[in-house]
PyMOL Python script that loads the backbone (N, CA, C, O; Angstrom):
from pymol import cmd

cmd.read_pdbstr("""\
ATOM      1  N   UNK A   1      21.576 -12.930   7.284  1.00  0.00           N
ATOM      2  CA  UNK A   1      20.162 -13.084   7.535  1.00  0.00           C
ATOM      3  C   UNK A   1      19.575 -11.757   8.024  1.00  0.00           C
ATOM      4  O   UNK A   1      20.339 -11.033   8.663  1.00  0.00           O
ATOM      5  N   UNK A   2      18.232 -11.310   7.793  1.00  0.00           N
ATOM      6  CA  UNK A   2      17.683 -10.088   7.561  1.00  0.00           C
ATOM      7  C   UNK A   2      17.146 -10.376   9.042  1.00  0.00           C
ATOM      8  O   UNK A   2      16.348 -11.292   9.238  1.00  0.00           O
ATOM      9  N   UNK A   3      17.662  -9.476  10.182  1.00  0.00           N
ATOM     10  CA  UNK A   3      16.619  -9.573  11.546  1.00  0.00           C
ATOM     11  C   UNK A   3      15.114  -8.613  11.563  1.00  0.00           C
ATOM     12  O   UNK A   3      14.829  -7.417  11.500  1.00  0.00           O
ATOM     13  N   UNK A   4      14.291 -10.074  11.703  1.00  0.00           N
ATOM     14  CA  UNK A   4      12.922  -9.717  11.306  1.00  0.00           C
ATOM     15  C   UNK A   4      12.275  -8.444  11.878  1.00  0.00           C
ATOM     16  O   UNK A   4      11.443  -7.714  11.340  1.00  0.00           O
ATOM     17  N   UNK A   5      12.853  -8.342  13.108  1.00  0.00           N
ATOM     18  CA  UNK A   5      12.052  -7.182  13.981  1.00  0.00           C
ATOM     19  C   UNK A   5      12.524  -5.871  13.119  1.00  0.00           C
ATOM     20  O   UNK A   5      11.637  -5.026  12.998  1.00  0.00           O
ATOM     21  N   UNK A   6      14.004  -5.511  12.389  1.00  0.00           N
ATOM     22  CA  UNK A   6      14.123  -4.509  11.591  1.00  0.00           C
ATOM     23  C   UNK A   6      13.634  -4.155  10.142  1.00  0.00           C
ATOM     24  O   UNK A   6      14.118  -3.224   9.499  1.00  0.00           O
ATOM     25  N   UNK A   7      12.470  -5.108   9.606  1.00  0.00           N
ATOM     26  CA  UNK A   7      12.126  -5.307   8.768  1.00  0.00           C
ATOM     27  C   UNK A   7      10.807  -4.595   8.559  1.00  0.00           C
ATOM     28  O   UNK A   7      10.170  -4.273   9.562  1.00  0.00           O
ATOM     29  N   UNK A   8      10.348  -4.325   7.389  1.00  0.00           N
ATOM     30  CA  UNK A   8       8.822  -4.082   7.267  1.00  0.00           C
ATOM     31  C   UNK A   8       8.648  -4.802   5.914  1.00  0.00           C
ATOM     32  O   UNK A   8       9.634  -4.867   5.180  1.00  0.00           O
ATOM     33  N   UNK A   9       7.497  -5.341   5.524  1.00  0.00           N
ATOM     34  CA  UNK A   9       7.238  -5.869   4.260  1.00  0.00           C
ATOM     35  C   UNK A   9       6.599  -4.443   3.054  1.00  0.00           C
ATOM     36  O   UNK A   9       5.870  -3.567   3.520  1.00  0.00           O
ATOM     37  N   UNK A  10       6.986  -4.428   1.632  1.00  0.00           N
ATOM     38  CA  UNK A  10       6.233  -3.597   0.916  1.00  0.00           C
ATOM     39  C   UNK A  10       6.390  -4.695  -0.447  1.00  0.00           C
ATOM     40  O   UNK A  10       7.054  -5.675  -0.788  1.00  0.00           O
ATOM     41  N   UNK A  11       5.413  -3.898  -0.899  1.00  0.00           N
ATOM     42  CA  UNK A  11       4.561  -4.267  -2.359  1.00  0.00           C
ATOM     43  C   UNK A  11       4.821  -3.312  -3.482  1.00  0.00           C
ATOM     44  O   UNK A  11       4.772  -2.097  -3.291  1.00  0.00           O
ATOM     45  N   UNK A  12       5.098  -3.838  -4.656  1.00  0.00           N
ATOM     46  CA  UNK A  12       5.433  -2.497  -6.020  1.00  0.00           C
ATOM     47  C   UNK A  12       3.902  -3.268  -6.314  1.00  0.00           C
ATOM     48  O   UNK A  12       3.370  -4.365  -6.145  1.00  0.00           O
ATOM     49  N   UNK A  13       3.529  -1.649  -6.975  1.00  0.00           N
ATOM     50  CA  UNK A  13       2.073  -1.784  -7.466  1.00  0.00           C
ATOM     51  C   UNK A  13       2.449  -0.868  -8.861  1.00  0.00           C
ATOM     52  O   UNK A  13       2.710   0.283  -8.510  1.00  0.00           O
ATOM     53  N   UNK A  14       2.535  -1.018 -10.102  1.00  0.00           N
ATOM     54  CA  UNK A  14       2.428  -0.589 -10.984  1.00  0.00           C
ATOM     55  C   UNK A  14       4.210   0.225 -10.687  1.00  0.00           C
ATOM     56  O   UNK A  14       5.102  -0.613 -10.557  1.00  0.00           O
ATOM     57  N   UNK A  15       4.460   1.065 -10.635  1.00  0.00           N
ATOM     58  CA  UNK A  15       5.737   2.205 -10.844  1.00  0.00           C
ATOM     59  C   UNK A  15       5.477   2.584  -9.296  1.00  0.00           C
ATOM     60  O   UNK A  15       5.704   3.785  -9.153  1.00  0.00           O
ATOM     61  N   UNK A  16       5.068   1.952  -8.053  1.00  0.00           N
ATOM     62  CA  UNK A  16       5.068   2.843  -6.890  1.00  0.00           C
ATOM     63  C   UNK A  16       5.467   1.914  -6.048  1.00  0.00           C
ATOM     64  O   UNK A  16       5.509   0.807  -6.585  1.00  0.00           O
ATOM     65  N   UNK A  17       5.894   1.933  -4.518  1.00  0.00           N
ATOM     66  CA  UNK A  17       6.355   1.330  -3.936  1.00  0.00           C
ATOM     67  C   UNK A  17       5.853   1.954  -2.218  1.00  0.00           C
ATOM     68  O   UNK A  17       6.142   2.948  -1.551  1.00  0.00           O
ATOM     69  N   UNK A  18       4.981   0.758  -2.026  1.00  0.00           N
ATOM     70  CA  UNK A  18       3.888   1.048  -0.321  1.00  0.00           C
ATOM     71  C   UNK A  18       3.872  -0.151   0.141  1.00  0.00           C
ATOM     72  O   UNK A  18       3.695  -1.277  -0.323  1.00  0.00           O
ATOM     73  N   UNK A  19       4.236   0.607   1.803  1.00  0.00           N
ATOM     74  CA  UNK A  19       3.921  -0.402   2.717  1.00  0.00           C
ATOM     75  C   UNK A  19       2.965  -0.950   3.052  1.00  0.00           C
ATOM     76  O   UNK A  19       2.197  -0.051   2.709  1.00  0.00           O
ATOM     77  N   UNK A  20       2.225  -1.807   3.508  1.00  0.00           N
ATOM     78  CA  UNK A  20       1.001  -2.641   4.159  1.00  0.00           C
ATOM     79  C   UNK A  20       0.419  -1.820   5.663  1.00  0.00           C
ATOM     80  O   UNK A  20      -0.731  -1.518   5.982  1.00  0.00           O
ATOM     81  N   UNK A  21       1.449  -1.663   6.240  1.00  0.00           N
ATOM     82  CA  UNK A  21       1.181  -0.456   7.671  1.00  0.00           C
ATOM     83  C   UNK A  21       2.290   0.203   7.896  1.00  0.00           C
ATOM     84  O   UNK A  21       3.351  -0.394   7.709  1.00  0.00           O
ATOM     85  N   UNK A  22       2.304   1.680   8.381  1.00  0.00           N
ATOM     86  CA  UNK A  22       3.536   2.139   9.017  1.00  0.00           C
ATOM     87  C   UNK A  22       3.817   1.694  10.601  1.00  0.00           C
ATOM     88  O   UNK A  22       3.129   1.543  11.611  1.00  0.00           O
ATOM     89  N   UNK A  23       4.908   1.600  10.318  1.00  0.00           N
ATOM     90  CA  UNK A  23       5.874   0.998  11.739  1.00  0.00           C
ATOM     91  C   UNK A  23       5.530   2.024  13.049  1.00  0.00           C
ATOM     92  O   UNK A  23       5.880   1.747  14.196  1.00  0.00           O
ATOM     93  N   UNK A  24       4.718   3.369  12.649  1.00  0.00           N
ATOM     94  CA  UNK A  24       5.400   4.175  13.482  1.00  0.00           C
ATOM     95  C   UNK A  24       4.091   4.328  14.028  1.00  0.00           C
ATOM     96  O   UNK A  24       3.891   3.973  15.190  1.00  0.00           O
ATOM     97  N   UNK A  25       3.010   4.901  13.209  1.00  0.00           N
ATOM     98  CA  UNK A  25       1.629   5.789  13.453  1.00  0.00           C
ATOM     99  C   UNK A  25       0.598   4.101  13.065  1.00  0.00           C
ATOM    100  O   UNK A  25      -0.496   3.939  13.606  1.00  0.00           O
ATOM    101  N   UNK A  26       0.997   3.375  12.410  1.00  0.00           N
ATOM    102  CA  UNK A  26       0.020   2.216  12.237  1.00  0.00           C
ATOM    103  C   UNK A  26      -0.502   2.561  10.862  1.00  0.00           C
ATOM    104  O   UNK A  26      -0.765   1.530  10.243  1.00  0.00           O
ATOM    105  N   UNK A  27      -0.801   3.947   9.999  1.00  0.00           N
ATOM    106  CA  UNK A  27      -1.737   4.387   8.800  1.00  0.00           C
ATOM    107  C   UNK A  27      -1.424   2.515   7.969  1.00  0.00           C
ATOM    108  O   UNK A  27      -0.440   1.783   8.080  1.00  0.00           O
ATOM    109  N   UNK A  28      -2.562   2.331   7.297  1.00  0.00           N
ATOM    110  CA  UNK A  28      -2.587   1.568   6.283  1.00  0.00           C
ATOM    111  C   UNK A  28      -2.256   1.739   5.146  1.00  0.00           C
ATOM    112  O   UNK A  28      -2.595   2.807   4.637  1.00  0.00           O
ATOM    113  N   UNK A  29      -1.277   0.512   4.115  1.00  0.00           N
ATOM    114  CA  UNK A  29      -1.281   0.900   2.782  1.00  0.00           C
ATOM    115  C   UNK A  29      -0.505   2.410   2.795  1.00  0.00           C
ATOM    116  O   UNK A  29      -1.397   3.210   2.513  1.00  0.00           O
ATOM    117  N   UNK A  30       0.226   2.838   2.912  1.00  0.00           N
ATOM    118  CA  UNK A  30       1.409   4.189   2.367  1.00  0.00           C
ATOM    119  C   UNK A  30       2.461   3.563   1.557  1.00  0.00           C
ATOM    120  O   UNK A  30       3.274   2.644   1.458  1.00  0.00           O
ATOM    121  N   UNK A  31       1.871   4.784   0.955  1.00  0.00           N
ATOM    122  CA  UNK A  31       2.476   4.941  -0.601  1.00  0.00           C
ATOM    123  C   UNK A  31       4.379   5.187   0.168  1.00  0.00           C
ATOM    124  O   UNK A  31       4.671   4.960   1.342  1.00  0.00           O
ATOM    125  N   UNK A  32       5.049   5.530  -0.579  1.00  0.00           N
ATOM    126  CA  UNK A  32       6.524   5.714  -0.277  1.00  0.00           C
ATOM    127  C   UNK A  32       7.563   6.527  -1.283  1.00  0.00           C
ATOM    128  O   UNK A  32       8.092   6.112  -2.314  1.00  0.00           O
ATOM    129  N   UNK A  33       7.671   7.704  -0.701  1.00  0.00           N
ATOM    130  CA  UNK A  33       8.596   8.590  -1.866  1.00  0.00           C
ATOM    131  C   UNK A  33       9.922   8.050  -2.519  1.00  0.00           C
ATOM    132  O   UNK A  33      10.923   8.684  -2.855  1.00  0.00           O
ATOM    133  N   UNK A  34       9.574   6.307  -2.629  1.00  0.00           N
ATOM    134  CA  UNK A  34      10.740   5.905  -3.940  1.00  0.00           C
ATOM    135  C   UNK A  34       9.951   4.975  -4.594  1.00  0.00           C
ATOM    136  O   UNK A  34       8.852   4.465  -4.379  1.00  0.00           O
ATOM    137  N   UNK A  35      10.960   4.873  -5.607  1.00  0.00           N
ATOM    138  CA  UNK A  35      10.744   4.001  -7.057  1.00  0.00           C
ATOM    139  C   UNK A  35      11.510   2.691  -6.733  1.00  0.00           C
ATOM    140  O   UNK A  35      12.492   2.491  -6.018  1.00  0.00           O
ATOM    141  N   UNK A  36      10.752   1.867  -7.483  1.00  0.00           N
ATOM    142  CA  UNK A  36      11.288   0.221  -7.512  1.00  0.00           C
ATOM    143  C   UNK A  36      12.561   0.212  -8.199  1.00  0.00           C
ATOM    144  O   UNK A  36      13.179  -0.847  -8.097  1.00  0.00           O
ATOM    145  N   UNK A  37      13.133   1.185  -8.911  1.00  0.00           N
ATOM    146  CA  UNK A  37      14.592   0.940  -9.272  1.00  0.00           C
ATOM    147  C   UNK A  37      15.523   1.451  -7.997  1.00  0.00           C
ATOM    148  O   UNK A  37      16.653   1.078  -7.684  1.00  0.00           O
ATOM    149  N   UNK A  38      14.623   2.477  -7.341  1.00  0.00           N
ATOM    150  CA  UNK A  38      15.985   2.538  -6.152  1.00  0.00           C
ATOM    151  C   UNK A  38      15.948   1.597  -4.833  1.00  0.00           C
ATOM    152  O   UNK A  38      16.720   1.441  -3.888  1.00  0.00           O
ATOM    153  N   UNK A  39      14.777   1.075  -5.178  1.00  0.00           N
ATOM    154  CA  UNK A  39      14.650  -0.504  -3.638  1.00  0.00           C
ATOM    155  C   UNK A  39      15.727  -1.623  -4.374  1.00  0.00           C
ATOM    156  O   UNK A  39      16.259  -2.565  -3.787  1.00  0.00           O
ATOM    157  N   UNK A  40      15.869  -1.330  -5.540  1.00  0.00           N
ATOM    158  CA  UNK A  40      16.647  -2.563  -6.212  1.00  0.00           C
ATOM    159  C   UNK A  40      18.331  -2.052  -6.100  1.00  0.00           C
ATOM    160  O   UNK A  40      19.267  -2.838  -6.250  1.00  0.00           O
ATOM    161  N   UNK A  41      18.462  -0.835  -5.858  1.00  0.00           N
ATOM    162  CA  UNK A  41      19.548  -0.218  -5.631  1.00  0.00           C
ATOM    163  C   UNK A  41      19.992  -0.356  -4.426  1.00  0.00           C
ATOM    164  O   UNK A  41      21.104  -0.008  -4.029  1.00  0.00           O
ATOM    165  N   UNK A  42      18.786  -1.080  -3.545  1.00  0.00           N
ATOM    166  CA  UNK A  42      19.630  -0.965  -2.215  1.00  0.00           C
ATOM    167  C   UNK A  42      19.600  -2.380  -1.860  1.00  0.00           C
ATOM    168  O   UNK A  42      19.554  -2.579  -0.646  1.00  0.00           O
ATOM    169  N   UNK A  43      19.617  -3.525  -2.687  1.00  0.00           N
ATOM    170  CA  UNK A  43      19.583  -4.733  -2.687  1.00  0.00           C
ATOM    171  C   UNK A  43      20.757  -5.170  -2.171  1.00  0.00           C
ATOM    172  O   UNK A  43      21.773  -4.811  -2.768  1.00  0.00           O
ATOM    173  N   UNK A  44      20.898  -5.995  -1.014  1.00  0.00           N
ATOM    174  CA  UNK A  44      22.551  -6.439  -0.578  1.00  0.00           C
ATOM    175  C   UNK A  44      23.199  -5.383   0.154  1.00  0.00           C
ATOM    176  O   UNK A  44      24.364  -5.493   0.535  1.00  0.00           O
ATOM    177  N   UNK A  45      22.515  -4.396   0.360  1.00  0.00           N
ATOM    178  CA  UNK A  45      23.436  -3.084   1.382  1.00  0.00           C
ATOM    179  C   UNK A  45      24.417  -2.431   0.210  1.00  0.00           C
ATOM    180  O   UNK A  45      25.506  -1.886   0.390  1.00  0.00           O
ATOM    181  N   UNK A  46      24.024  -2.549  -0.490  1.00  0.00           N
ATOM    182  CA  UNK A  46      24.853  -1.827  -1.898  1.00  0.00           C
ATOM    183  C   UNK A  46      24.668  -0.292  -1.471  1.00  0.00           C
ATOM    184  O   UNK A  46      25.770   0.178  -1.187  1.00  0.00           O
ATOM    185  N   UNK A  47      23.943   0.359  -1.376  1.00  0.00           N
ATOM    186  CA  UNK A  47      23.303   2.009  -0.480  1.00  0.00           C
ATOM    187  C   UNK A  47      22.607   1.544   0.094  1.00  0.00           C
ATOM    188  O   UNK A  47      22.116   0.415   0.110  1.00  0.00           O
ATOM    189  N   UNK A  48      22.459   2.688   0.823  1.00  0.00           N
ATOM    190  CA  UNK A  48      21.638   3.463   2.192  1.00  0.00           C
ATOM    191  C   UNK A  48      20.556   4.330   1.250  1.00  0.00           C
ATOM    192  O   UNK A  48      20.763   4.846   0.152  1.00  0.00           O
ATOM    193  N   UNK A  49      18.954   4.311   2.302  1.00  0.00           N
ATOM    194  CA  UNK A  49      17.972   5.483   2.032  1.00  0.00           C
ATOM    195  C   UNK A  49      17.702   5.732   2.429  1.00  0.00           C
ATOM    196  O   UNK A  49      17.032   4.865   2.990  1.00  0.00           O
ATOM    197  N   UNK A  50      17.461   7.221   3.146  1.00  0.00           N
ATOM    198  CA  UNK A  50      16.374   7.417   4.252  1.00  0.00           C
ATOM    199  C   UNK A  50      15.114   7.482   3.708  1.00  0.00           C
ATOM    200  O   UNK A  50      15.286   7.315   2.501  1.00  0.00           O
ATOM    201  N   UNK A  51      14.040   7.621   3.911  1.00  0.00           N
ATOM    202  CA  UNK A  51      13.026   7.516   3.155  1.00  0.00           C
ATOM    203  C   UNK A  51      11.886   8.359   4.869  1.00  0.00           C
ATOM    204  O   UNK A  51      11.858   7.914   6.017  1.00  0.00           O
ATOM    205  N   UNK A  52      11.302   9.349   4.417  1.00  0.00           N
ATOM    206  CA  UNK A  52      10.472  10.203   5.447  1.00  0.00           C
ATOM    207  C   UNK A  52       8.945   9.935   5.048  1.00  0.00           C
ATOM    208  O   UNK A  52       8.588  10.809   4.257  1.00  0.00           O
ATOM    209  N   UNK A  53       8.092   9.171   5.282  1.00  0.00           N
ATOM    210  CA  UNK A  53       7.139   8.397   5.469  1.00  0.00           C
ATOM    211  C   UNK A  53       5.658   9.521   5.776  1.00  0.00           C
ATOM    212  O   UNK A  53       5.221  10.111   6.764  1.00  0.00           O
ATOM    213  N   UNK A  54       5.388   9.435   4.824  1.00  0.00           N
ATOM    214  CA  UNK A  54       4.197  11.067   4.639  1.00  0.00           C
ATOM    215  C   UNK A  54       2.831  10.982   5.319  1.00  0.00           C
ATOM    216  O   UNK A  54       1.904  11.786   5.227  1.00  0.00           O
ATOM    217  N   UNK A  55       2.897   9.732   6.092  1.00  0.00           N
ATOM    218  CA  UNK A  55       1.415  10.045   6.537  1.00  0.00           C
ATOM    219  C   UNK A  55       1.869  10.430   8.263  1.00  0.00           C
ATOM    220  O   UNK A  55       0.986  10.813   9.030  1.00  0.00           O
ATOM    221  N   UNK A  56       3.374  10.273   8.758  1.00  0.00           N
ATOM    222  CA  UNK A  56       3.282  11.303  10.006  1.00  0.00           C
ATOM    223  C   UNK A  56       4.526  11.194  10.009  1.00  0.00           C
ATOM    224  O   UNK A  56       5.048  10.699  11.008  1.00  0.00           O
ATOM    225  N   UNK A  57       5.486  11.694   8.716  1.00  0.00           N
ATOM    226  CA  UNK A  57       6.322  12.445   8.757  1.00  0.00           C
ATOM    227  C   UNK A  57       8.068  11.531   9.760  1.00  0.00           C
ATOM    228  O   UNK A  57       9.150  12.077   9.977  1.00  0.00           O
ATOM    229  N   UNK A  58       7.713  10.342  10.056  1.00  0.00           N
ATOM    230  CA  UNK A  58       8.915   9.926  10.459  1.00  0.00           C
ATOM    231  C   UNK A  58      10.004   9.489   9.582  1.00  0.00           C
ATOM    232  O   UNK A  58       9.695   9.523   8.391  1.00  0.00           O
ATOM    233  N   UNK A  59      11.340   9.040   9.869  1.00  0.00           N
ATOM    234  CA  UNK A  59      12.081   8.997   8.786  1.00  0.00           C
ATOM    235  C   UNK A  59      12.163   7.693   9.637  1.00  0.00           C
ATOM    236  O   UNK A  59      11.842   7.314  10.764  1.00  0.00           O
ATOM    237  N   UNK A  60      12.930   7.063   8.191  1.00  0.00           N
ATOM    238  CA  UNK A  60      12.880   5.325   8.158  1.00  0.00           C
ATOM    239  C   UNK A  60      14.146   5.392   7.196  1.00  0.00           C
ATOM    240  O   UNK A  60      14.035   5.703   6.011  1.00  0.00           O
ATOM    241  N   UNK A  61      15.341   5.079   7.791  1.00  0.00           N
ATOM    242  CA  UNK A  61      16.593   4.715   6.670  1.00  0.00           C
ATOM    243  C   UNK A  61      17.117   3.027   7.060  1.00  0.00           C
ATOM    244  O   UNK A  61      17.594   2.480   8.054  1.00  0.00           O
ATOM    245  N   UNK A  62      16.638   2.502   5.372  1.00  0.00           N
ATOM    246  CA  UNK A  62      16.704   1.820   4.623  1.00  0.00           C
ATOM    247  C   UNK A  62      18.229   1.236   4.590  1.00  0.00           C
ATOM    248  O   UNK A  62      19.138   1.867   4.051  1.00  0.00           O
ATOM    249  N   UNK A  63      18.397   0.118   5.146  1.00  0.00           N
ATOM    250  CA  UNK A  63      19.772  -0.056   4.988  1.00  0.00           C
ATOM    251  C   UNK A  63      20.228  -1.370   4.126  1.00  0.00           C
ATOM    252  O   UNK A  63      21.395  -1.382   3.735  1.00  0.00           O
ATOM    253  N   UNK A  64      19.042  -2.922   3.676  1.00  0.00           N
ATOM    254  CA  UNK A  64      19.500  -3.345   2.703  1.00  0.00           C
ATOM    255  C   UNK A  64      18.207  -3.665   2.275  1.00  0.00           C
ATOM    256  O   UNK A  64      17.472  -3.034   3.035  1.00  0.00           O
ATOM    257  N   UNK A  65      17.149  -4.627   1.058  1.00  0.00           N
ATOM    258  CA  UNK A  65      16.238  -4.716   1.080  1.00  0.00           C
ATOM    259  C   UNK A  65      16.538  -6.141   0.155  1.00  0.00           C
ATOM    260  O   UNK A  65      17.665  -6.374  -0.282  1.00  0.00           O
ATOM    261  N   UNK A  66      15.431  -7.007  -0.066  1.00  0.00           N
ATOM    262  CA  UNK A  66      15.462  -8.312  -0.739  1.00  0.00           C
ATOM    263  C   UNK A  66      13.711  -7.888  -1.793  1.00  0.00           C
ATOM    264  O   UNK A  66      13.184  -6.789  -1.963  1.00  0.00           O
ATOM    265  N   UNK A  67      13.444  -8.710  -2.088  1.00  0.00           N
ATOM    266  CA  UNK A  67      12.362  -8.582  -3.104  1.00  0.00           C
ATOM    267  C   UNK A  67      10.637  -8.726  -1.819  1.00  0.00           C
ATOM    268  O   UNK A  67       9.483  -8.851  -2.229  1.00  0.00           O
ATOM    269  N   UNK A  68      10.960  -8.669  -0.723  1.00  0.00           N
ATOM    270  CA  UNK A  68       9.843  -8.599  -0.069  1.00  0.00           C
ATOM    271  C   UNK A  68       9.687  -7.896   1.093  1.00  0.00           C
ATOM    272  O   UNK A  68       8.581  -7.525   1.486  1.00  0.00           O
ATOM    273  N   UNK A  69      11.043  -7.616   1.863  1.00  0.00           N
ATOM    274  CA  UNK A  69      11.210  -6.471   2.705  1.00  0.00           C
ATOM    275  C   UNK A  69      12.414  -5.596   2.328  1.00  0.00           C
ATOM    276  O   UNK A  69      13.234  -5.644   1.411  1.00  0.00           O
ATOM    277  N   UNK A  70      12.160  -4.535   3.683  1.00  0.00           N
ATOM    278  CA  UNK A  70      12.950  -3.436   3.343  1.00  0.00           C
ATOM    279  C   UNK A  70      13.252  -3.363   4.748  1.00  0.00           C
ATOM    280  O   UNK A  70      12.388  -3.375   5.625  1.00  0.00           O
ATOM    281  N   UNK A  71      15.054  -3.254   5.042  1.00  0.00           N
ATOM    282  CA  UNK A  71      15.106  -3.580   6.266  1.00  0.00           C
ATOM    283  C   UNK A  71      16.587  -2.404   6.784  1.00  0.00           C
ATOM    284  O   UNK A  71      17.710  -2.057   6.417  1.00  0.00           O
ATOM    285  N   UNK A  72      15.628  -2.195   7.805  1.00  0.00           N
ATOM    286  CA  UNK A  72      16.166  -0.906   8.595  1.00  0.00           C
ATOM    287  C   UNK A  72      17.226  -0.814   9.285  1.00  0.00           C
ATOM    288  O   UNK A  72      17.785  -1.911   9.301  1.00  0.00           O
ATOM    289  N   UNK A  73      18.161   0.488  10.266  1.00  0.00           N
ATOM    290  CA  UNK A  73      18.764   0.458  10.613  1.00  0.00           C
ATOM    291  C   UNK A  73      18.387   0.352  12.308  1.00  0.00           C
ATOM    292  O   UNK A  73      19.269   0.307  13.166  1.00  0.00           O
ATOM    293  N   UNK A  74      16.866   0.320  12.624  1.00  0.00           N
ATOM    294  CA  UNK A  74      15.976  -0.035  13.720  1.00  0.00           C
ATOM    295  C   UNK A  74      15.326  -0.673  13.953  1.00  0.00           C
ATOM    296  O   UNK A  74      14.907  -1.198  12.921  1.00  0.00           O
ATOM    297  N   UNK A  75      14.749  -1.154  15.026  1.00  0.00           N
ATOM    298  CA  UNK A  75      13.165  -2.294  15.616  1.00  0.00           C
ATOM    299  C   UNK A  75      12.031  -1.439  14.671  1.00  0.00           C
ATOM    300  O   UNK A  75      11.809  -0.228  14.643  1.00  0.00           O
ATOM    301  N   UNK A  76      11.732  -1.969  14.307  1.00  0.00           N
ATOM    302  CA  UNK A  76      10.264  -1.738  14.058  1.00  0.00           C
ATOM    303  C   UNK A  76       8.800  -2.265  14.068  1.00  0.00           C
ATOM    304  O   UNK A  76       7.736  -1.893  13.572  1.00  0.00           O
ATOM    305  N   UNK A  77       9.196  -3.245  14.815  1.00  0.00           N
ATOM    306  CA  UNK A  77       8.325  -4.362  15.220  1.00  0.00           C
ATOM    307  C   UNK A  77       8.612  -4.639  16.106  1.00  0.00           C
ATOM    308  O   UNK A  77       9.801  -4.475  16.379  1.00  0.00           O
ATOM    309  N   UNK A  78       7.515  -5.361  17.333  1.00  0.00           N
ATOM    310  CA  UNK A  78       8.073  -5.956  18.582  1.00  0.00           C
ATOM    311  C   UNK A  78       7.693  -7.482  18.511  1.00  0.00           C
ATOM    312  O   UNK A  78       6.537  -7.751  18.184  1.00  0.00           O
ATOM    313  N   UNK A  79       8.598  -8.536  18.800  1.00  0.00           N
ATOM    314  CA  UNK A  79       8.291  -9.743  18.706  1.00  0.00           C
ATOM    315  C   UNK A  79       7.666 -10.329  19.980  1.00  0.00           C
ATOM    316  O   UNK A  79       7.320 -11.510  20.012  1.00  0.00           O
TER     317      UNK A  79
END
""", "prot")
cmd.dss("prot")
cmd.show_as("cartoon", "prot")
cmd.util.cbc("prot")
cmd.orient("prot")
């Protein structure tokens, strides 16, 4: 089971792959320097991604993801 607080939800929109808010700074809607074939690559903890988040530069590694989140090796939410 995916623990929710390490989770963030994202959306594929055409060939791109963005979050709803960043975990870190709050920005809305960011875009994300990967492709929907490598979120599918990390389906089940099959790989690891770090992924460095461009609207303030924090890094976020990606440790398994399902078809609606992408879930971290940290809190990123507080319950």
């Amino acid at each position: 089971m995916i623990p929710f607080r390490n989770s963030v939800p994202y959306d594929i929109v055409i060939n791109d792959v963005y979050v709803q808010e960043c975990p870190f700074c709050k920005s809305t809607h960011v875009l994300l320097p990967i492709k929907p074939a490598e979120v599918k690559s990390i389906y089940g903890g099959a790989r690891k991604r770090t992924v460095i988040l461009p609207c303030c530069h924090s890094a976020l590694k990606l440790i398994d993801a399902d078809q609606d989140y992408l879930l971290s090796n940290r809190p990123l939410r507080e319950l």
